[in-house]
N, C-alpha and C positions, 0 to 999 in steps of 0.2 A: 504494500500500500504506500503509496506515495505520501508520505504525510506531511512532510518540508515542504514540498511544491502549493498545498493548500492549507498551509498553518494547523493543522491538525497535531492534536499531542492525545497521546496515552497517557491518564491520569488513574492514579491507584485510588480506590475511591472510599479506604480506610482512613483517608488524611486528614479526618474532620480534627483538623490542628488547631490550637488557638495555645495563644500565652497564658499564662498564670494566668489559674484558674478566677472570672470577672465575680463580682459580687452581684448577688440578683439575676436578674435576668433581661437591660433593660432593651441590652445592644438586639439579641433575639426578639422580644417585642415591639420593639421599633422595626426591624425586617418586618415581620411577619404583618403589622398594622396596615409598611406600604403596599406590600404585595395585596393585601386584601384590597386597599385603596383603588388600586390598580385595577384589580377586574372583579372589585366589588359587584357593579353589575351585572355582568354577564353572569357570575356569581350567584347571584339572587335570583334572576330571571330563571336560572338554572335552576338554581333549587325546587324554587317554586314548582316551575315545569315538573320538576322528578317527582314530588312530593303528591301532586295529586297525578300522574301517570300512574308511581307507585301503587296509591291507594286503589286506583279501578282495576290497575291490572291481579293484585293480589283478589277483589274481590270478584274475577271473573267477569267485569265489566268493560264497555269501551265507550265512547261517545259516536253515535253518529248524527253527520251536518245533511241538513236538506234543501233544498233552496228555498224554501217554506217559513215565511220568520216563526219561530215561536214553536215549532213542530221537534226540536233536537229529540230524539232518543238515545236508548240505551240496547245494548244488546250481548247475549251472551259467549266470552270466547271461549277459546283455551288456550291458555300459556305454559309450559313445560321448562323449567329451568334445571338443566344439570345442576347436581351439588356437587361435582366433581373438586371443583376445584377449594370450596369449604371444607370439605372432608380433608385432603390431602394437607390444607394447612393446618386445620385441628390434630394432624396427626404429630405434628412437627412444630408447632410452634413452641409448644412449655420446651425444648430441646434449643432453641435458639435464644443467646443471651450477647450482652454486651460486654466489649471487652476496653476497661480502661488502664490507661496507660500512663502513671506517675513518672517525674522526673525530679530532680533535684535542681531548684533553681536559685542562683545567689545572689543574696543581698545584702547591700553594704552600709553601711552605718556612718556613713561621713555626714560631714556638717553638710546638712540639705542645702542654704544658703551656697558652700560655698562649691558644691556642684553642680548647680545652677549656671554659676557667673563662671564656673572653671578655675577657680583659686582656692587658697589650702587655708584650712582654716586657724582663727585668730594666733595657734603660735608658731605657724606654719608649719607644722609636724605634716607628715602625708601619711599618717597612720590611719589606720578604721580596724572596725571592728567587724567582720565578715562574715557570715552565717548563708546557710543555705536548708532548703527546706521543701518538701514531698510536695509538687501541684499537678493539675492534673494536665497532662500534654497534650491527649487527643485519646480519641475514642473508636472506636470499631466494631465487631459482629463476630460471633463463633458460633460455632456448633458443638454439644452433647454428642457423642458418637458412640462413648462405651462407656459401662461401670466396672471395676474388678478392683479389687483388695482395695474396698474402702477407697476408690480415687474415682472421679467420674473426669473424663478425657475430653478436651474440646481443641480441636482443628480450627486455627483463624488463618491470617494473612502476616507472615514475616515484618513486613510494612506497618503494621497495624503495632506490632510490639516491639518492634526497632529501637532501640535505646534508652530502655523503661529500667527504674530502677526499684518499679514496686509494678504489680500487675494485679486486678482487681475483675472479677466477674462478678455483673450482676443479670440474675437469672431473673425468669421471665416474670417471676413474681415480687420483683424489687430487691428479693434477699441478695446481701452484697456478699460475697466470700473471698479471699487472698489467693492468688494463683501462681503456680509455682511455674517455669520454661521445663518443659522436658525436651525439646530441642527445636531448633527453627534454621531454615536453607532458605538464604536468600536466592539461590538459582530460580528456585519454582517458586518464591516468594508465598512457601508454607512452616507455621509456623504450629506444636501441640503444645496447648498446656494442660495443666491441671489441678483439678480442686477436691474436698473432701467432698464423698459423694451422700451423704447423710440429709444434704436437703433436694440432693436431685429427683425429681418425679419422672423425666424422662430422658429420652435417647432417641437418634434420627440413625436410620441405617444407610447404605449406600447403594444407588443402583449402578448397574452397568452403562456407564457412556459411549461404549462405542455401539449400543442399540437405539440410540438416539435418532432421530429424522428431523429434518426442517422443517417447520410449521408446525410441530407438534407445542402444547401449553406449555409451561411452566410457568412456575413462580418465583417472586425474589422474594428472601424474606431476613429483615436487620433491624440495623436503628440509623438508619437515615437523617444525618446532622444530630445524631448526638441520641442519649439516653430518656429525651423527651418523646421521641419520636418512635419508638422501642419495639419492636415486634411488629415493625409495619410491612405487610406484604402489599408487594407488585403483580402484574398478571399479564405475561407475553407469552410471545413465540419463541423458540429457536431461529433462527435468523440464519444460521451457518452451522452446521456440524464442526466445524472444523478450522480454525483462520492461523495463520501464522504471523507474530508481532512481535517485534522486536525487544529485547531487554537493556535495559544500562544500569551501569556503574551510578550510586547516587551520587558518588563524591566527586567521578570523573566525568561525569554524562555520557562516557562511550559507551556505546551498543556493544553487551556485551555476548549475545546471545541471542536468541530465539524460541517464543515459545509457542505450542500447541491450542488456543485457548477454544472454548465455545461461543460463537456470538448469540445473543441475547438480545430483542427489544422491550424486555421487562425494565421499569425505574430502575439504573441502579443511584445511586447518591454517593456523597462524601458521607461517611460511616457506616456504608452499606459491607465494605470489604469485609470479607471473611465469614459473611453470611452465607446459609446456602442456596444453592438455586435446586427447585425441587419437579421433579416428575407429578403427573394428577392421579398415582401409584403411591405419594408420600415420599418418594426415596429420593436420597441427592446427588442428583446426576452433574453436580460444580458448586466448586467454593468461589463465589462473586471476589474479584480482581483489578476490574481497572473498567472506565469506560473510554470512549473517542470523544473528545470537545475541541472546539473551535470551529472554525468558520473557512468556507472555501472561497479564493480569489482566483478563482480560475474562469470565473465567467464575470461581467458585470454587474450583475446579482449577486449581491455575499450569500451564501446561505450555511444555514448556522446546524451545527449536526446535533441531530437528536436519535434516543433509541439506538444508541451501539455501545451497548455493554458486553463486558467480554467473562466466563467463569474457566476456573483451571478444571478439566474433566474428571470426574469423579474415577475411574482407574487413574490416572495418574496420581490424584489426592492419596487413594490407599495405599500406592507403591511409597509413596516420600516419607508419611505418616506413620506407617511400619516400622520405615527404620530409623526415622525420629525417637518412635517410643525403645527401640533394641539397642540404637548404639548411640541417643542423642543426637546424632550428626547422616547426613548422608554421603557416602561415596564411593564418589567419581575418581576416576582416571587421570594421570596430568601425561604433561609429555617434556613438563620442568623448564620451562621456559616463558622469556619475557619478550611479549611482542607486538606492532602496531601493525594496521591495517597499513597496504601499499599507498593507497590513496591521502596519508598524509605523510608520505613523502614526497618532497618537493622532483619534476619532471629532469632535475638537471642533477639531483644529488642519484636520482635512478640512474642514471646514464652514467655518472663520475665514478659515483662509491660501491653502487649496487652492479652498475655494469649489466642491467639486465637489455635483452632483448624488444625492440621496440613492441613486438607482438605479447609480451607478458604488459595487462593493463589492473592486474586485481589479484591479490595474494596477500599473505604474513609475512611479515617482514622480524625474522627472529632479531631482539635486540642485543639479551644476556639470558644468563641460564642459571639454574635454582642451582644448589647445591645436590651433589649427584643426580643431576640433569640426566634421566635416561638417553634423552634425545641425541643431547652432546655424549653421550657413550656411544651410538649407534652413529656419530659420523658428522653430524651438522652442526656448523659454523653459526658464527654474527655474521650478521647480515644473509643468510639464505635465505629466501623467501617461498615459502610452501604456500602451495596451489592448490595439491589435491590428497586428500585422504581416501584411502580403498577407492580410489578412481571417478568419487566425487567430487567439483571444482569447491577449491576452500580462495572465496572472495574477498572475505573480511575473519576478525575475533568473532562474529557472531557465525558464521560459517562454521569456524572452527569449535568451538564450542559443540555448536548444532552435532557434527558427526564423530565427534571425541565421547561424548553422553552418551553416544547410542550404544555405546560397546562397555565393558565390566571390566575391571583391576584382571589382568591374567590372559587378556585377547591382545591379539596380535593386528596389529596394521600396517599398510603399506602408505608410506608418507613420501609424495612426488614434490621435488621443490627444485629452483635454479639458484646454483650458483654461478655466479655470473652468468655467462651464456650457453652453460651448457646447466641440463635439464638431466638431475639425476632420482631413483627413487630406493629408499631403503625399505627394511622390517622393521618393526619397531615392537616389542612387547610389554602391554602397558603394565609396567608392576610399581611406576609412582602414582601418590595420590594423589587429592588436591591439599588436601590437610596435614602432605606431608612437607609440601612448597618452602622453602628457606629461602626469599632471595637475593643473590649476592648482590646482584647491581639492580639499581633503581631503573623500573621503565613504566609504562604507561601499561599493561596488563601480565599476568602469570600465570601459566595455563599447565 
């Protein structure tokens, strides 16, 4: 997806961030006043309309007009509503809770006057007294998934719990409980924790995603801009089985990878991450991730994206999860090496230093290598630049990535790369990890 060419960004939609924690509630009821303001009307007119629609069509009633003044009648229908989709959230709702996320934030005790004006105060000491203190960071969505030895388990979004120094579930009935990390990969940007399970009443199971179809229901179900909003479900389609979107590095912005997600036209929101998205079966076929926002400049008409929400597929949720709860960590494969994509090397430092071939336009460019770097065991230099893994083109780090994942600690690959102009390929057997990465010289990714 072209997303640069139409300002479109992928937003992780657990970010409902704000600073220390506000007192009250005024900034939120000032939003929500103007929004009402705004299409109060239609609003109303709305309601109104639903409200007596409702009421005739619940009692088997309709209106009919005649050209006749004064003649209106009534007459008898039928109306037949699936509770498909009631049932499926009764089944799962007490299983979905919020998940907040503390941080320590500091504060300093200097003479208020004279950090104001930027001067030290009357005996010009620059001393203060400094403290710091638990507030709440941002907030998000989980899921109940299992009970066993007294702990109930709940799956959010890595993003969601990302640099919490206290973590906190409150379940669907307000009760707050303390939760502990049983582990979190920022690759698939999943994250399990866990709570004593004594006030838990329920649990959501998982279906099969790869039995999924397009245009089938589902639902989103979180808290959407925060713990006010708590257990709000949405109600779409599937959109896409299947999409592939890009990952990055928070700290670097580079793409660092690529993921598999589900698209979705159900709501998702800022807080909605790490809720799940659910089948009209009860079961959860994606843990909601991220949606598409902004506006496309590609035509003279901006038009602003709505409805592209993305969830991580429920087999892959089980595969991460699993070995979240077994070994706290998930892993992958490295090939011990630090590297940038070709395309931010400059076209004359390729020609000078890299000496590659006019016809090589997209590859890794190896910068430095980890400590027992398998790779550099097996033969590759700085500066060779790999193209292709098992004889698929590796374009970019998220290429590389992409077909490094797909294989396990102990498999073997063929890695095709140029050094300078000539184009050679080795074996490579992956027996580094990522977690076991040490690296010697500083670059821009470590794979």
């Amino acid at each position: 997806m072209d997303n640069e060419a139409h300002n479109f960004t992928e937003e992780p939609t657990g970010g409902n961030q704000h600073p220390p924690r506000k007192q009250g509630g005024f900034g939120k009821m000032l939003t929500v006043a103007v929004v009402a303001a705004v299409v109060g009307g239609g609003v109303g007119g709305g309601a109104a309309y639903y409200a007596i629609s409702r009421n005739n069509t619940s009692n088997g009633l309709t209106t009919t007009n005649t050209n006749t003044s004064g003649t209106t009648k009534t007459s008898n229908v039928s109306v037949t509503q699936s509770d498909a989709s009631q049932t499926a959230f009764k089944k799962v709702k007490n299983a979905v809770v919020s998940v907040i996320n503390y941080q320590n934030q500091s504060s300093n005790s200097d003479d208020a006057w004279g950090d104001l004006f930027g001067t030290d105060s009357g005996n010009g000491s620059s001393s203060s007294n400094s403290s710091s203190s638990l507030t709440e960071y941002s907030e998000g969505s989980g899921v109940i998934y299992k009970k066993a030895d007294g702990y109930a388990y709940v799956v959010t979004n890595n993003h969601v719990i990302s640099g919490a120094d206290k973590l906190e579930i409150i379940l669907s009935d307000g009760i707050k409980l303390t939760a502990t990390k049983v582990g979190a990969d920022s690759v698939t940007d999943l994250a399990v924790l866990k709570i004593k399970s004594d006030k838990v009443t329920a649990t959501a199971s998982f279906g099969d995603s790869s039995k999924i179809s397009a245009g089938q229901t589902v639902l989103a179900i979180g808290s959407p801009l925060g713990t006010d909003y708590a257990t709000s479900v949405t109600q779409g389609i599937i959109s896409a089985k299947s999409r592939t979107v890009d990952t990055t590095d928070e700290t670097t912005g580079q793409t660092t990878g690529q993921a598999t997600v589900i698209q979705t036209d159900a709501a998702i929101n800022n807080g909605n991450s790490g809720g799940p998205l659910i089948n009209l079966a009860g079961q959860i076929i994606g843990i909601n991730s991220m949606k598409l926002s902004g506006s496309s400049s590609s035509s003279s008409d901006s038009a602003t994206i709505e409805g592209m929400g993305f969830a991580i597929p429920s087999n892959e949720v089980v595969s991460i999860i699993n070995q979240l709860v077994t070994n706290g960590k998930v892993v992958r494969p490295a090939l011990g090496i630090s590297a940038l994509d070709l395309d931010q090397v400059s076209s004359d430092q390729q020609a000078d230093t890299l000496k590659l071939p006019s016809s090589v336009t997209s590859g890794v460019v190896i910068a430095s290598f980890t400590n027992k770097s398998i790779a550099r065991a097996a033969g590759l230099k700085k500066y060779d630049v790999i193209t292709a893994i098992d004889g698929t083109a590796i374009g970019n780090m998220a290429d590389l990535h992409t077909e490094l994942y797909k294989h396990s600690v102990g498999d073997t690959v063929k890695v095709t790369y140029y050094r300078g102009s000539s184009k050679k390929t080795v074996s490579i057997k992956l027996s580094q990890t990522t977690s076991q990465l040490q690296t010697s010289d500083s670059s821009d990714s470590s794979n």
